[in-house]
C-alpha positions as CSV (number, residue, x, y, z in Angstrom):
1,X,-23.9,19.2,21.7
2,X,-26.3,17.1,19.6
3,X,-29.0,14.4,21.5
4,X,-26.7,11.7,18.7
5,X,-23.1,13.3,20.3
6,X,-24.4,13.1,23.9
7,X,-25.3,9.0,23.0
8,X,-22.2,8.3,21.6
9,X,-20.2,10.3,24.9
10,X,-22.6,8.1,27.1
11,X,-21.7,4.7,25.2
12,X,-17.7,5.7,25.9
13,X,-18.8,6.8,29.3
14,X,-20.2,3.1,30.1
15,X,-17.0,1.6,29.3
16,X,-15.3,1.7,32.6
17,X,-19.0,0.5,34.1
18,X,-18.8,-2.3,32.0
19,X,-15.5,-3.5,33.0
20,X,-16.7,-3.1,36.8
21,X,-19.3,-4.9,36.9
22,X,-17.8,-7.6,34.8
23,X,-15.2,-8.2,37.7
24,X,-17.0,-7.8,40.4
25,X,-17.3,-10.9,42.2
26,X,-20.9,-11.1,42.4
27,X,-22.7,-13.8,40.0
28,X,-25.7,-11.7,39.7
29,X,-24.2,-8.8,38.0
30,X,-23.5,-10.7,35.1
31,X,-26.9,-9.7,34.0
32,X,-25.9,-5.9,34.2
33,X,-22.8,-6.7,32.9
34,X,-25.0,-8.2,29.6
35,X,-27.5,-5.2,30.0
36,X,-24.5,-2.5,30.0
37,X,-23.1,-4.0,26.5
38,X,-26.8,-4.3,25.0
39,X,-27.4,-1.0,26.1
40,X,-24.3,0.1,24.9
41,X,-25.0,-1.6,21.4
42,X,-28.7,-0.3,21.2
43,X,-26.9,3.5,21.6
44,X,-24.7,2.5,18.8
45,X,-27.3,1.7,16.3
46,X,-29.6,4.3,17.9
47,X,-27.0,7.6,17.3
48,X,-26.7,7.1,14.0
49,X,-30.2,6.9,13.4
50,X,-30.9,10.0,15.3
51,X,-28.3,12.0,13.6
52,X,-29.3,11.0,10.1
53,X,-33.0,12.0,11.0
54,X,-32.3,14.5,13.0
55,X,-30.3,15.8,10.7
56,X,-27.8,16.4,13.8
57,X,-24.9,14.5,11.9
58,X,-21.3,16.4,12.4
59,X,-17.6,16.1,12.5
60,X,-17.3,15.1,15.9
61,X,-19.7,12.6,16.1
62,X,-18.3,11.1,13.0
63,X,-15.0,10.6,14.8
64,X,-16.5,10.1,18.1
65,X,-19.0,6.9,16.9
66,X,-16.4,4.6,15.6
67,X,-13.8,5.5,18.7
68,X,-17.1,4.5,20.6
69,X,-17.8,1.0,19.1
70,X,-14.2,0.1,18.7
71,X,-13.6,0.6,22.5
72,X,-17.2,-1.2,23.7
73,X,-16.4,-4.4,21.3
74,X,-12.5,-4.5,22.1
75,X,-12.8,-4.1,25.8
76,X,-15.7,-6.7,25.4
77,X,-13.8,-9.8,23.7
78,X,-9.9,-8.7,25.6
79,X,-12.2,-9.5,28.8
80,X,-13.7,-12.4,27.7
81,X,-10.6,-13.8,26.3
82,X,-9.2,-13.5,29.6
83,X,-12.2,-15.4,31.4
84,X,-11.4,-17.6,28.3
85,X,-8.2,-18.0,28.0
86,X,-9.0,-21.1,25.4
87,X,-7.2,-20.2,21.0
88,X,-10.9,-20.4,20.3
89,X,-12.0,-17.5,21.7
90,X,-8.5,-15.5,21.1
91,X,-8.3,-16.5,17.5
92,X,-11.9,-14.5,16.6
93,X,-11.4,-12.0,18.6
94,X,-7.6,-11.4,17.4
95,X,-9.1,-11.4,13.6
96,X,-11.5,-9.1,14.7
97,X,-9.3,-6.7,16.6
98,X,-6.7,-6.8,14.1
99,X,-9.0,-6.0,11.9
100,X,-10.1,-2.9,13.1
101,X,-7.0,-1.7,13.9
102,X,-5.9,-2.0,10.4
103,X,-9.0,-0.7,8.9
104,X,-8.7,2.4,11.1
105,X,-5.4,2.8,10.0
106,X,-6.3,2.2,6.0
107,X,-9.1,5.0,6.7
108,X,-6.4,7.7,8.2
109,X,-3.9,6.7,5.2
110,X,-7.0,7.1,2.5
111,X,-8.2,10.3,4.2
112,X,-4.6,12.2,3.9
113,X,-5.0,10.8,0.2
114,X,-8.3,13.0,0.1
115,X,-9.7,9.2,-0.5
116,X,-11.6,8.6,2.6
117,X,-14.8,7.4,1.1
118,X,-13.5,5.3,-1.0
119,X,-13.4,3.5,2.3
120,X,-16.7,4.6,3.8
121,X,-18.5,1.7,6.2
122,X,-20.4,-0.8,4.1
123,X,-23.3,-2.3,4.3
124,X,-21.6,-5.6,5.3
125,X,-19.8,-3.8,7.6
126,X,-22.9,-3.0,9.0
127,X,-24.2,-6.4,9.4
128,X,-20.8,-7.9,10.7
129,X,-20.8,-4.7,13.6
130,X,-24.2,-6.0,14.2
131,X,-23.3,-10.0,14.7
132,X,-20.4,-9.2,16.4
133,X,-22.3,-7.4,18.9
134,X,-25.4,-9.8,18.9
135,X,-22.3,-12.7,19.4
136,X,-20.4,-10.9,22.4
137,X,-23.8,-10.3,23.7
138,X,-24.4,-14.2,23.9
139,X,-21.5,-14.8,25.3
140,X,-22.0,-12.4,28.0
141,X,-25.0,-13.8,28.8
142,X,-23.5,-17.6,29.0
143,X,-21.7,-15.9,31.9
144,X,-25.4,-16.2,33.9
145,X,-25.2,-19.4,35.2
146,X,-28.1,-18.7,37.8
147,X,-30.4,-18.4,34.8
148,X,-31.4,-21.9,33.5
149,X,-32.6,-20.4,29.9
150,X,-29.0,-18.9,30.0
151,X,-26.8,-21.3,29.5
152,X,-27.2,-22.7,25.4
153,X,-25.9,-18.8,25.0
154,X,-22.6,-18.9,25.4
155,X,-22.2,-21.8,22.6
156,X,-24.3,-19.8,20.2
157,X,-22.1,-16.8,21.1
158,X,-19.0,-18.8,20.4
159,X,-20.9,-19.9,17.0
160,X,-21.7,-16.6,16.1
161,X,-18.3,-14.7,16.7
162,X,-17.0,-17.3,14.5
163,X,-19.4,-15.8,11.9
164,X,-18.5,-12.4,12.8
165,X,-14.9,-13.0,12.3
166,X,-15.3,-14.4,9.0
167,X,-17.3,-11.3,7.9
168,X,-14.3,-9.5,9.7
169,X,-12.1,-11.2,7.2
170,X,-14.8,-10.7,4.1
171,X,-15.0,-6.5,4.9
172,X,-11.0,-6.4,5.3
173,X,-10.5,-7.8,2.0
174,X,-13.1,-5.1,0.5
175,X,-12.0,-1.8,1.9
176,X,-8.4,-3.1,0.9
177,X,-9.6,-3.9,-2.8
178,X,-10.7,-0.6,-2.4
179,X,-7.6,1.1,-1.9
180,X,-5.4,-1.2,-4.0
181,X,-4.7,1.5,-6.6
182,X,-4.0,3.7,-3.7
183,X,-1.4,1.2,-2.2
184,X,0.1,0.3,-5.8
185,X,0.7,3.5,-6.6
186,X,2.3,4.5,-3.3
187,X,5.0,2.0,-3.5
């Protein structure tokens, strides 16, 4: 078990933490409930960069990473849509979870074609994983109202999942021109 593996097992491991603390009915865990997700996306960005230095990457952390970071930013905007239950909050985050469920699925497809790179992450994808994050972040921390110098964060949050979702939108439409000669020749 690599240091990068045993990161990535932690992350899915805070998961159910996360979701605890975020209903408990206590105001002041809102902080942990903001520290768990940073934490959580620190780890993200911090297993990859151990395994490529490390040179600890393998086949199991390659699946286990993106299972990781799909379940931490899901779970994060299905339970702040349901604090929010306003269309916008659920029209980002629907944009953004549809979009990696289809992407997941499109990476499978091209995979079984012996394609899968064709489809690797991008460097947008990168950046849009890292506003998303940085956005559901904010939000979490607009949920600390006994903070004064916390409450302009959950507008900035709303701001920047707006941003993330239109990179959502912008990486979709890449890894799909991607595999357009894949999909045209499959039909």
């Amino acid at each position: 078990m690599t240091i990068p593996n045993m990161l990535t097992l932690f992350r899915i491991f805070l998961v159910p933490l996360f979701v605890l603390f975020f209903y408990l009915p206590f105001p002041s865990l809102n902080l942990l409930t903001a520290g768990i997700f940073a934490f959580a996306a620190l780890t993200d960005w911090l297993d990859g960069y151990l395994a490529r230095n490390l040179s600890q990457t393998s086949r199991l952390g390659a699946f286990l990473d993106p299972v990781a970071d799909k379940l931490v930013v899901v779970i994060a905007l299905v339970l702040l849509v349901g604090e929010h239950a306003f269309p916008w909050m659920a029209i980002p985050a629907a944009v953004i979870i549809g979009r990696e469920i289809v992407v997941s699925a499109l990476r499978e497809w091209m995979a079984e074609l012996g394609k899968r790179t064709s489809v690797a992450v991008s460097y947008l994808a990168k950046i849009k994983t890292f506003v998303q994050m940085f956005a559901i972040l904010l939000l979490l921390l607009g949920r600390v109202h006994t903070l004064s110098w916390a409450k302009g964060f959950g507008i900035a949050g709303y701001a920047g999942l707006y941003i993330a979702a239109a990179l959502t939108v912008w990486t979709l439409l890449l890894y799909l021109q991607a595999a357009w000669d894949d999909f045209r020749q499959a039909s």
